[in-house]
C-alpha positions, 0 to 999 in steps of 0.5 A, a space after each residue: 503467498 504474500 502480497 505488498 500493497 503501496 499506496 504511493 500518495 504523499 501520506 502513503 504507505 505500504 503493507 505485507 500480507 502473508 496468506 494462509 487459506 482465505 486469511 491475511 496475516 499482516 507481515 509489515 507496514 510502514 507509513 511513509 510520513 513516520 520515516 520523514 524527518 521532523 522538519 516542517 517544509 522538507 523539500 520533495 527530494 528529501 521526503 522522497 529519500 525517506 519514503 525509500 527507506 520505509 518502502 525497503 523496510 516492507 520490502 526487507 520484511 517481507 524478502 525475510 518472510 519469503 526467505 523462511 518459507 519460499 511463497 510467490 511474492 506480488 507487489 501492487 502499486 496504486 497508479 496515481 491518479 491526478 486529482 486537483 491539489 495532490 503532488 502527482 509528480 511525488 506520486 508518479 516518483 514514489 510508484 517508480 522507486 516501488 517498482 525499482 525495490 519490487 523488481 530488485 527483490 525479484 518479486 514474482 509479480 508486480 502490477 500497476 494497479 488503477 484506483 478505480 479498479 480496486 475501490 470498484 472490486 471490494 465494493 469501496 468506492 463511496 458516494 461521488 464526491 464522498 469525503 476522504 474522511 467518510 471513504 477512510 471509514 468505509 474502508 476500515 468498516 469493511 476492512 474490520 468485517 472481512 479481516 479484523 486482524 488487519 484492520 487491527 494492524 493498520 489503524 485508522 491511518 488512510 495511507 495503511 487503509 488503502 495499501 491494506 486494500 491494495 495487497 488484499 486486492 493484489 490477492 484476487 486480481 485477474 492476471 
């Protein structure tokens, strides 16, 4: 199975994750901001082109990951969530080109996945009010402890943290 996990957020980022038995091999990762171009005021159009081409990247991996051994592909999208001082129109954008590049790679499941639901399901939701450098470190502890090599493939970048927990939830999530 391989499972692709996106965090649509402004510093997003998506994951491929192939499994074998109880463990996830990372396939691919992209952090949006890498395919942003070095300017400092890039309008939301051209971030939004650029975080297309990171999303085909995962997405081509992965295909090509499929294509080496026929394997059930789940895609999951964090849905945004508005929170004050966050580009929710970005987020909403970006979840709808996840969709369109899911649906053209003809994934076999695709999901809209509530914030809540998965930081609730690993247990990772934090303190009311946690910082988002505190939930960041919380993730990656736990990621670390469950699946190091994971862990080692993402970083300490959040976007690739939360897209990680994504796919990894993708996984376990009810149909």
């Amino acid at each position: 199975m391989l499972t692709i996990g996106v965090d649509p957020g402004v510093d997003g980022a998506a994951v491929a994750l192939r499994w074998d038995g109880p463990f996830a091999l990372p396939v691919y990762a992209a952090r949006f901001s890498e395919y942003y171009r070095p300017r400092p005021r890039a309008r939301a159009h051209e971030r939004q082109a650029e975080m297309v081409r990171a999303l085909a990247d995962v997405f081509r991996a992965a295909r090509t990951a499929v294509n080496a051994s026929p394997e059930p592909l789940i895609v999951a999208v964090e849905a945004a969530a508005g929170r004050p001082g966050q580009a929710q129109i970005a987020q909403g954008a970006n979840a709808g080109i996840a969709a369109a590049l899911a649906f053209g790679l003809d994934a076999d499941r695709y999901e809209v996945i509530d914030p809540a639901a998965w930081t609730r399901h690993l247990g990772l939701h934090g303190e009311p009010g946690a910082r988002k450098t505190t939930l960041t470190a919380l993730r990656l502890s736990w990621l670390r402890s469950r699946h190091p090599r994971v862990a080692d493939f993402v970083g300490d970048h959040d976007g690739l943290i939360d897209a990680a927990c994504i796919a990894l939830y993708a996984r376990e999530m009810p149909v």
